[in-house]
GUKOL-670130 format. One record per atom (N, C-alpha, C): residue in three letters; x, y, z; residue number from 1; atom name. Coordinates in steps of 0.001 Angstrom, whole numbers, plus 500000, padded with zeros to 6 digits. Example, Ala and Ser with C-alpha at 12.3 -4.5 7.8 and 13.67 -1.06 7.14 Angstrom:
SITE residuo      x      y      z num atomo
SITE     ala 513190 494310 507800   1     N
SITE     ala 512300 495500 507800   1    CA
SITE     ala 513200 496700 507800   1     C
SITE     ser 512850 497750 507080   2     N
SITE     ser 513670 498940 507140   2    CA
SITE     ser 512900 500030 507870   2     C
This chain:
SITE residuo      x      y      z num atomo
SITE     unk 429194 224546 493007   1     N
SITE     unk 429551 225900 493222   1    CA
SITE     unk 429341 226765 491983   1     C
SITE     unk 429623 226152 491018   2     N
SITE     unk 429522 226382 490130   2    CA
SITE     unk 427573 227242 489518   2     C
SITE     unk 426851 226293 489922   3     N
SITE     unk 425511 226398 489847   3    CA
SITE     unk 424995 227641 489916   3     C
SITE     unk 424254 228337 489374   4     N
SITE     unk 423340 229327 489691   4    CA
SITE     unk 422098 229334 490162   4     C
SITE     unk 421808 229607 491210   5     N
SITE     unk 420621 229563 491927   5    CA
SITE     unk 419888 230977 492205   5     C
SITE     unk 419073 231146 491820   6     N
SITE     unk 418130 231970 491318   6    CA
SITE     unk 417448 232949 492906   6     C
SITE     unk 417230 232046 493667   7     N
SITE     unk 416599 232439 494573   7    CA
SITE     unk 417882 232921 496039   7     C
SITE     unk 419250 232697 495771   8     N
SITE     unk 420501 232991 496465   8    CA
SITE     unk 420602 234358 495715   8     C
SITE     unk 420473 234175 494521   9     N
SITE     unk 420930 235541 493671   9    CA
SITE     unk 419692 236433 494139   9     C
SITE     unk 418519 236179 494482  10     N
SITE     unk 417609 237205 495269  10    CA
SITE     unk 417740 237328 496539  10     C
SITE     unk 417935 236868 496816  11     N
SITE     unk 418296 236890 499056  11    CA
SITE     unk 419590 238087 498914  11     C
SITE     unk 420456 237647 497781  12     N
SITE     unk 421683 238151 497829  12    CA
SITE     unk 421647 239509 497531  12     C
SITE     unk 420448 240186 496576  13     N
SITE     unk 420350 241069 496361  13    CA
SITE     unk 419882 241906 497441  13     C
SITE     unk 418501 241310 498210  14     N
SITE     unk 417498 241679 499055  14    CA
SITE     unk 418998 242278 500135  14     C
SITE     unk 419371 241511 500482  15     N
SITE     unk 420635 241284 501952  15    CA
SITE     unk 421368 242909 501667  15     C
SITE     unk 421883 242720 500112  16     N
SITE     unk 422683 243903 499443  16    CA
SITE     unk 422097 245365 499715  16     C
SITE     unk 420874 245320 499357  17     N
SITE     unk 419887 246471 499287  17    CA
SITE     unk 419222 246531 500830  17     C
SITE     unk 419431 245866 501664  18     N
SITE     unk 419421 246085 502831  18    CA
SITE     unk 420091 246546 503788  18     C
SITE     unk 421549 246142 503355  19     N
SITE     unk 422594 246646 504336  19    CA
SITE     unk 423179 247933 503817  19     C
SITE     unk 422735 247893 502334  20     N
SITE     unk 423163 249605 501964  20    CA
SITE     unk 422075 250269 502530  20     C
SITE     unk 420731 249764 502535  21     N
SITE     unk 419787 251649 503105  21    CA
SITE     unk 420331 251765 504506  21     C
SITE     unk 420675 250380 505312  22     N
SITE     unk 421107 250618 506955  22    CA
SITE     unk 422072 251523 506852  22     C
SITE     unk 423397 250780 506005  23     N
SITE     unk 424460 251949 505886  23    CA
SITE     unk 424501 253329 505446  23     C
SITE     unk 423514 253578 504856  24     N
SITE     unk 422841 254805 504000  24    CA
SITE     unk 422620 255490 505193  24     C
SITE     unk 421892 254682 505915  25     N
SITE     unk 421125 255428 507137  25    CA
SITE     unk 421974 255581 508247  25     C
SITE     unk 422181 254976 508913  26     N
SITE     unk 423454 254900 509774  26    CA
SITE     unk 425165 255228 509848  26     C
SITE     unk 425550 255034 508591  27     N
SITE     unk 426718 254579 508513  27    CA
SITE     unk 427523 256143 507238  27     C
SITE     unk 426697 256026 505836  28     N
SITE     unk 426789 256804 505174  28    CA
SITE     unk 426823 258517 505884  28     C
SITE     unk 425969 258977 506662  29     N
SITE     unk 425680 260287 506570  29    CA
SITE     unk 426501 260462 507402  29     C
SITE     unk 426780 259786 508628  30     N
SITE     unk 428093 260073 509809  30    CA
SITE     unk 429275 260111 508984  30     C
SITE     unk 429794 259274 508249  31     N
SITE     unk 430834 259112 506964  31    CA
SITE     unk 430864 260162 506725  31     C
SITE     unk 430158 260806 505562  32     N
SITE     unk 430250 262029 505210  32    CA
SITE     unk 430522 263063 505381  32     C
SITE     unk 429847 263588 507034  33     N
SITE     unk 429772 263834 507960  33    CA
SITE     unk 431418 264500 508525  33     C
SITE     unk 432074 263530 508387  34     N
SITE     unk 433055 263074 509097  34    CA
SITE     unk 434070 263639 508281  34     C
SITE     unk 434187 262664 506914  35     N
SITE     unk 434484 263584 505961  35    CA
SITE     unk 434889 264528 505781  35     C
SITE     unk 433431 265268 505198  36     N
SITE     unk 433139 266916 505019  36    CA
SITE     unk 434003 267787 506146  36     C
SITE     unk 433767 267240 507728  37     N
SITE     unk 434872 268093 508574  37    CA
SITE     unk 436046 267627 508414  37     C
SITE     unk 436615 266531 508545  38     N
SITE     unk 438221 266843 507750  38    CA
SITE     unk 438746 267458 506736  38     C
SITE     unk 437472 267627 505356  39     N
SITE     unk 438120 268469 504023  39    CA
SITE     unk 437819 269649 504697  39     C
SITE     unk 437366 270087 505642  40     N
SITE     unk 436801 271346 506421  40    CA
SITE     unk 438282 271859 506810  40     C
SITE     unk 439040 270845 507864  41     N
SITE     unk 439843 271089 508747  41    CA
SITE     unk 441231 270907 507576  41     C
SITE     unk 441600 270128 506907  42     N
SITE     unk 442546 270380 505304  42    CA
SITE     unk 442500 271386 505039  42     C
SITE     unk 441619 271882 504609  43     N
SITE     unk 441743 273016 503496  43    CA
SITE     unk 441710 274302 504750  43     C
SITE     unk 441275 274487 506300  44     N
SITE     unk 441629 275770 506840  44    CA
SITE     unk 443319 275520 507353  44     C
SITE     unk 443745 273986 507301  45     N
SITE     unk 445352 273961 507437  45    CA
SITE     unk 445936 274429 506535  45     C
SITE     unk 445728 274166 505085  46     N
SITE     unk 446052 274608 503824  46    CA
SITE     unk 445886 276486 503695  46     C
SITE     unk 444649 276964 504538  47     N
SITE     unk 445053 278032 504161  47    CA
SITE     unk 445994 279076 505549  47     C
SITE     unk 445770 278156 506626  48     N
SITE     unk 447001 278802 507637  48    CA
SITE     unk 448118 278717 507446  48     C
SITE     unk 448600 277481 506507  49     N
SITE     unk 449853 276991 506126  49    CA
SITE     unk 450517 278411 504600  49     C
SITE     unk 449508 278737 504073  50     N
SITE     unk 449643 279736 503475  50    CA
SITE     unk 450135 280866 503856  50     C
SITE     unk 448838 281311 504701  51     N
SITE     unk 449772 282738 505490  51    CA
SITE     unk 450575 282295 506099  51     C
SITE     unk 450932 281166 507018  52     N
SITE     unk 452148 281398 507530  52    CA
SITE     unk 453308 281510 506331  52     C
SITE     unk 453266 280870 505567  53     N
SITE     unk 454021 280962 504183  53    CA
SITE     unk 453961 282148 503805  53     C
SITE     unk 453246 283212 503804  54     N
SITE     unk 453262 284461 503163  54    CA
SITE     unk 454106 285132 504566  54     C
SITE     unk 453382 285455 505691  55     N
SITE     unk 454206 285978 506571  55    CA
SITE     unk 455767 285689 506478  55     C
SITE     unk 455827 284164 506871  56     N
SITE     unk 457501 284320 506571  56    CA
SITE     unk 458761 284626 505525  56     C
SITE     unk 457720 285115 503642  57     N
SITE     unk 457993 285159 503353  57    CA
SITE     unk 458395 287494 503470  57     C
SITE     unk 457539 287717 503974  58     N
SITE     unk 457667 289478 504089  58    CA
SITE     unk 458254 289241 505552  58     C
SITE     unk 458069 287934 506649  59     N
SITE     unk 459802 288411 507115  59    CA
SITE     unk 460677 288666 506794  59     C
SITE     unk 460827 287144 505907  60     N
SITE     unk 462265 287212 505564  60    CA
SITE     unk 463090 288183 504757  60     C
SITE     unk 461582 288988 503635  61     N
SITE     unk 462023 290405 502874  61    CA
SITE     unk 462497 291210 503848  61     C
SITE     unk 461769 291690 505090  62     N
SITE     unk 461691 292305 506076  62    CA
SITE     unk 463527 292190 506644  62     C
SITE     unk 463408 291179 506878  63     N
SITE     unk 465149 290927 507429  63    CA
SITE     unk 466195 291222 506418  63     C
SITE     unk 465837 291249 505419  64     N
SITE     unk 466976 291122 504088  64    CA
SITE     unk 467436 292431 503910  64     C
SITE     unk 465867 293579 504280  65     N
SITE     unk 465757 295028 504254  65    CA
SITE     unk 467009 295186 505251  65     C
SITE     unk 466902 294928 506408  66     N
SITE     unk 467100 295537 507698  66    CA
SITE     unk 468653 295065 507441  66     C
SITE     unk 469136 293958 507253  67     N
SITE     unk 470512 293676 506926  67    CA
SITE     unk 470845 294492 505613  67     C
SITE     unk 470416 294399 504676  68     N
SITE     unk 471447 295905 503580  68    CA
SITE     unk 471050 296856 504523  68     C
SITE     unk 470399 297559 505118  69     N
SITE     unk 470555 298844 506008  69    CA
SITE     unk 471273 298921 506815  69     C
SITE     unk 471486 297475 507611  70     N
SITE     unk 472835 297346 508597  70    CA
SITE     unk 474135 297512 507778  70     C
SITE     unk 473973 296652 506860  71     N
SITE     unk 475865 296829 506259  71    CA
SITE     unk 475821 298266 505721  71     C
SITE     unk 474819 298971 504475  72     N
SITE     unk 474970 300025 504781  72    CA
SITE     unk 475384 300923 505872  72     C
SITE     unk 474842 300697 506469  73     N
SITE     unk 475059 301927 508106  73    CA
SITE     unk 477132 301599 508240  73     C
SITE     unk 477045 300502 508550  74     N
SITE     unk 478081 299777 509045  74    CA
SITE     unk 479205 300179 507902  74     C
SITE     unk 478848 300650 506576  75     N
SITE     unk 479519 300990 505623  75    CA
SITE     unk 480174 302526 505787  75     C
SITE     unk 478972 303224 506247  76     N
SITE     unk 479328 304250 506188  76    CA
SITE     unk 479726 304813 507612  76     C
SITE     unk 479980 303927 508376  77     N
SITE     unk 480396 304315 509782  77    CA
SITE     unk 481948 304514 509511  77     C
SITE     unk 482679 302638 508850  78     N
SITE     unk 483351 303090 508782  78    CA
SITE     unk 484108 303977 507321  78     C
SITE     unk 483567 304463 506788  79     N
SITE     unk 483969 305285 505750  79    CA
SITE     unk 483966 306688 506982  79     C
SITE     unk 483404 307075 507741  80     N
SITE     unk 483299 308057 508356  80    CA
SITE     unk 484882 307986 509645  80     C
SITE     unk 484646 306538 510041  81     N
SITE     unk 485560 306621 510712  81    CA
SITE     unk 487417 306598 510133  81     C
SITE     unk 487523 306074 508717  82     N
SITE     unk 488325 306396 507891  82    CA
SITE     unk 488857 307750 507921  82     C
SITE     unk 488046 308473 507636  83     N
SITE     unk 487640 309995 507144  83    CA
SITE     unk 488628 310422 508502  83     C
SITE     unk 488286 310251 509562  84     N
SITE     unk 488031 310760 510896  84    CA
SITE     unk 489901 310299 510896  84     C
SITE     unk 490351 309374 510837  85     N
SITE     unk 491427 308986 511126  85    CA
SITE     unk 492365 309667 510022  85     C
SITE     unk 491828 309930 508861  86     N
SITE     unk 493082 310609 507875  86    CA
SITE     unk 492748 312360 508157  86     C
SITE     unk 491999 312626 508858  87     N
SITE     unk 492088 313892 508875  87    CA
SITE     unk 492732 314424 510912  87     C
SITE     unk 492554 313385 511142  88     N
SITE     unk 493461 312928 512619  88    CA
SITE     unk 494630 313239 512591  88     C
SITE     unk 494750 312176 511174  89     N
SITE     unk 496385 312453 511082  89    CA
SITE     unk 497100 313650 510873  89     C
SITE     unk 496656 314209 509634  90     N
SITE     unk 496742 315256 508680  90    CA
SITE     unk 496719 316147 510465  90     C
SITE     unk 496069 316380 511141  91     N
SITE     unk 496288 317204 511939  91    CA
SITE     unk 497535 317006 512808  91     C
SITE     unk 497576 315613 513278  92     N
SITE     unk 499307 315321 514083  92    CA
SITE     unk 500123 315619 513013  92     C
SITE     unk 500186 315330 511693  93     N
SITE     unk 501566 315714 510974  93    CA
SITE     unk 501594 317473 511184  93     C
SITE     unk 499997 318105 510741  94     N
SITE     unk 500457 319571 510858  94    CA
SITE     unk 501129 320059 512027  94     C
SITE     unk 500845 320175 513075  95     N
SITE     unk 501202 320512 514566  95    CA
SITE     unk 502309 319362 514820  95     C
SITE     unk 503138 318355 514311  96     N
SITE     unk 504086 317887 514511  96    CA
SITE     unk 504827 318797 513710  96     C
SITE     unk 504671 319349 512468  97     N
SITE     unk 505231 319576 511533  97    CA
SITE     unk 505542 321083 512168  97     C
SITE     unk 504620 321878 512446  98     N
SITE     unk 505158 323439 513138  98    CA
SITE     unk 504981 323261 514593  98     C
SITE     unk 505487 322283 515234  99     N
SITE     unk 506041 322586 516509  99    CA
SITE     unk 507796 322280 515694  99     C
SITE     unk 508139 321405 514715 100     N
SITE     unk 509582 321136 514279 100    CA
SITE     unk 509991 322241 514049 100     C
SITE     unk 509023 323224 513113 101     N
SITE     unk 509383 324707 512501 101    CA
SITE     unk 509954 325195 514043 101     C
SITE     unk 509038 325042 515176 102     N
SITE     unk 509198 326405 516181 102    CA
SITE     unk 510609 326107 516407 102     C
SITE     unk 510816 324700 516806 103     N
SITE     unk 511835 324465 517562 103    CA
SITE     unk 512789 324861 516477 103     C
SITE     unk 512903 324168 515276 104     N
SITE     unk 513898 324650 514152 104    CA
SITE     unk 513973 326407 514419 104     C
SITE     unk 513242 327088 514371 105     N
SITE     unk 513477 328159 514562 105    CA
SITE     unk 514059 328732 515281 105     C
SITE     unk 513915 328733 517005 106     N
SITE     unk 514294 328910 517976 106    CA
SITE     unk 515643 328282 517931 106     C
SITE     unk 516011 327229 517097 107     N
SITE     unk 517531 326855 517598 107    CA
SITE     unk 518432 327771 516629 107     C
SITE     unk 517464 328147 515635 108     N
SITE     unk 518589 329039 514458 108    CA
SITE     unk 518902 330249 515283 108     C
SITE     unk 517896 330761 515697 109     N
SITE     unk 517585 332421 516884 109    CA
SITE     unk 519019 332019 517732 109     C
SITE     unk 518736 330789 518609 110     N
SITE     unk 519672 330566 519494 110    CA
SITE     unk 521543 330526 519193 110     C
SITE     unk 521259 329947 517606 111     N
SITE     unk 522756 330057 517049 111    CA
SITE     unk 522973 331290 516577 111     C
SITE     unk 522362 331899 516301 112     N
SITE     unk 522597 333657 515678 112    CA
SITE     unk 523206 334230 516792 112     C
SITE     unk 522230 334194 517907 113     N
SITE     unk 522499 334966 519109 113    CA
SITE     unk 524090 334290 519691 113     C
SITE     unk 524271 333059 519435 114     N
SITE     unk 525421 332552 520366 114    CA
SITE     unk 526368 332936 519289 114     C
SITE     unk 526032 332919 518384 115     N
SITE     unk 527355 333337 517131 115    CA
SITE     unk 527719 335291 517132 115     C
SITE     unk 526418 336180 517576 116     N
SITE     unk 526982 337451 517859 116    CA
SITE     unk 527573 337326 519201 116     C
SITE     unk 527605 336723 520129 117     N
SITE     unk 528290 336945 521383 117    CA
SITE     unk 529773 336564 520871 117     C
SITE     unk 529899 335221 520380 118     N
SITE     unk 531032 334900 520195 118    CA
SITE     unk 532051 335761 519257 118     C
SITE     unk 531256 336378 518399 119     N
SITE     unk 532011 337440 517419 119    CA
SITE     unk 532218 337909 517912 119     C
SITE     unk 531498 338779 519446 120     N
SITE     unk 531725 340058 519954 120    CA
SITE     unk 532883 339957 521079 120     C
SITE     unk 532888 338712 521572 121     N
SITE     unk 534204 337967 522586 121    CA
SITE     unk 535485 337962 521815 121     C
SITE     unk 535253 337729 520783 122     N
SITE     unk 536094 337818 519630 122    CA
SITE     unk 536572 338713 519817 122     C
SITE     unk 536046 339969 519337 123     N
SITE     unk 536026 341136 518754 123    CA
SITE     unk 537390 341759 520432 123     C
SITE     unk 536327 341462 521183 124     N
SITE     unk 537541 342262 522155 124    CA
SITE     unk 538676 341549 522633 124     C
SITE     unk 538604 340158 522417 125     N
SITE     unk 539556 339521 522482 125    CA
SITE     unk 540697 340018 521354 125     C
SITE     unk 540133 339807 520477 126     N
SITE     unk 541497 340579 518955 126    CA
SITE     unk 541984 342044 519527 126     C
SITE     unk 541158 342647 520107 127     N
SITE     unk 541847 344257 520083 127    CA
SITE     unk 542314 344117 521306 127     C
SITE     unk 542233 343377 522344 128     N
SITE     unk 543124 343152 523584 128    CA
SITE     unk 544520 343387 523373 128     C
SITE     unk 544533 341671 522329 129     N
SITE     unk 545351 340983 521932 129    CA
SITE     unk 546302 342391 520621 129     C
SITE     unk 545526 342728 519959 130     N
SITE     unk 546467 343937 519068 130    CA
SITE     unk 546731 345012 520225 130     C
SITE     unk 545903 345784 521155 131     N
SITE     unk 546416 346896 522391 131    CA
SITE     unk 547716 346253 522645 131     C
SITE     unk 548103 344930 523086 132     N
SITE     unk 549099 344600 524197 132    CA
SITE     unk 550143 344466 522709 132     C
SITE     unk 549911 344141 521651 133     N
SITE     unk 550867 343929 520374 133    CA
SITE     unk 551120 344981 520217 133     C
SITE     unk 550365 346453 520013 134     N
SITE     unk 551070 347182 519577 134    CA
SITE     unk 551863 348252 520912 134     C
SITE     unk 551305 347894 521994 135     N
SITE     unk 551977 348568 523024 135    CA
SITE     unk 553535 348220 523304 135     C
SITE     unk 553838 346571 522934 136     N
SITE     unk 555305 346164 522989 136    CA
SITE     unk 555746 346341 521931 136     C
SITE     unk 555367 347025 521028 137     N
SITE     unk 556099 347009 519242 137    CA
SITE     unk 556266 348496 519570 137     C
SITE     unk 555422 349379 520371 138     N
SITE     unk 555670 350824 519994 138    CA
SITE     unk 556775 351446 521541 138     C
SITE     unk 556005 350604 522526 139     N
SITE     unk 556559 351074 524110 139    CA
SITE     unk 556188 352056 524059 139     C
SITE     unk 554962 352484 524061 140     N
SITE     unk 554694 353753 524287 140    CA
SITE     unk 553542 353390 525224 140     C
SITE     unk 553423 354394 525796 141     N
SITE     unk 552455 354408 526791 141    CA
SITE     unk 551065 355331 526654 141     C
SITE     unk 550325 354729 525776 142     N
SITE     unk 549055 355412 525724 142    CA
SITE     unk 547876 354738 526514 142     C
SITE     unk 547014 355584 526457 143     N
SITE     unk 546159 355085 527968 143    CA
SITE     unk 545072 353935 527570 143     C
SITE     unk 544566 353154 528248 144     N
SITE     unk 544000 352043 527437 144    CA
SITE     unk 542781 352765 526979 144     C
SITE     unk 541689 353550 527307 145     N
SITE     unk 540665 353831 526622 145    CA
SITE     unk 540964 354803 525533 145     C
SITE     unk 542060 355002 525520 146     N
SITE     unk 542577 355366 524020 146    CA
SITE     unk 542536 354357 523164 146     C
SITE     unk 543502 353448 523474 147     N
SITE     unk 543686 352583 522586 147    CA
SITE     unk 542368 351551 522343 147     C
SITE     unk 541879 351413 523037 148     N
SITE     unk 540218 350565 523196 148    CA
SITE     unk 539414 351221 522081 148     C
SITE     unk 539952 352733 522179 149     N
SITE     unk 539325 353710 521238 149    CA
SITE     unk 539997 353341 519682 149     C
SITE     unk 541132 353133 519296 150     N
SITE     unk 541318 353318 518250 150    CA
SITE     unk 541507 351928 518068 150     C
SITE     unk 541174 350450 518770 151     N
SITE     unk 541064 349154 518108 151    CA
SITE     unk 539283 349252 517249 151     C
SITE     unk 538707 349979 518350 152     N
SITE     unk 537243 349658 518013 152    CA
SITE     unk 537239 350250 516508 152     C
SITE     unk 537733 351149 516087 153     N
SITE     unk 537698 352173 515223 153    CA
SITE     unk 538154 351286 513730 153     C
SITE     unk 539447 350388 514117 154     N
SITE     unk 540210 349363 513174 154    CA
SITE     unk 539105 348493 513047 154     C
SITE     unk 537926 348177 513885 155     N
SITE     unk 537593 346536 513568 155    CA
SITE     unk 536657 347729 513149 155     C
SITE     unk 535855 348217 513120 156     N
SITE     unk 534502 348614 512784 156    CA
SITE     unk 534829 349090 511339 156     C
SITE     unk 535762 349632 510663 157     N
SITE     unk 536491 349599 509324 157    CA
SITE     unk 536689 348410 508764 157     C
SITE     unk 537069 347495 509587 158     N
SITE     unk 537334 346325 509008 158    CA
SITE     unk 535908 345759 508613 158     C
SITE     unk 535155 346153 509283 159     N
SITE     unk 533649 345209 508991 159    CA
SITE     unk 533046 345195 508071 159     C
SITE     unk 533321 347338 507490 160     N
SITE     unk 532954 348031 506274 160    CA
SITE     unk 533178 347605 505299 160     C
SITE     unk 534551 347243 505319 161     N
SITE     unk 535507 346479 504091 161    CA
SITE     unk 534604 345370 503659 161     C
């Protein structure tokens, strides 16, 4: 096994240089062939894989836009609707606040007015009450619109005072 044989080492070559031009011919150029369209079909994946990589990347800018514009918006909705509710209020306290005045008012009107009647019930009640006092202190007989006359005369002095 060992041996070198001269004329094996030429067959061996001949055989070598034979089955490469077949493969050359046959085998090589389809190879290549074959090849060449897969680095064909690589490199147009490589560059679809790109743009899709670029597209999704100006989506995703695209979405990032559109969400700060949403929370914006959404910011200032409710800052608006804030707004809307303290000036809501500010209006129920005003018109709570002067319908209290009216009514406060109207009940003071109402006590003024019930306080001159009552003075004035008063008023003829006391000079009744002095007519019939001084009619049993004097026994005299003066006529009542006299005397009606000269109580009114006492309290309306008295008021001066």
């Amino acid at each position: 096994m060992l041996e070198i044989n001269p004329g094996l080492i030429v067959w061996t070559i001949i055989t070598f240089l034979a089955v490469l031009a077949i493969l050359r011919v046959f085998a090589w150029k389809p190879l290549l062939g074959v090849l060449s369209a897969r680095e064909g079909k690589i490199r147009e994946s490589l560059l679809h894989a790109e743009e899709a990589q670029r597209k999704s990347e100006e989506l995703l800018e695209q979405n990032r836009r559109q969400l700060a514009q949403a929370e914006e918006q959404a910011q200032r909705i409710m800052k608006e609707g804030r707004e809307m509710g303290e000036k809501l209020k500010a209006e129920i306290l005003e018109k709570a606040n002067t319908a209290s005045r009216h009514v406060l008012d109207q009940a003071k009107e109402e006590i003024l007015r019930e306080k001159e009647a009552a003075l004035k019930e008063l008023r003829v009640e006391v000079g009744d009450l002095a007519i019939r006092a001084a009619g049993k202190i004097l026994d005299a007989n003066l006529d009542t619109p006299k005397q009606r006359e000269l109580v009114d005369a006492a309290i309306k002095q008295l008021q001066r005072e």
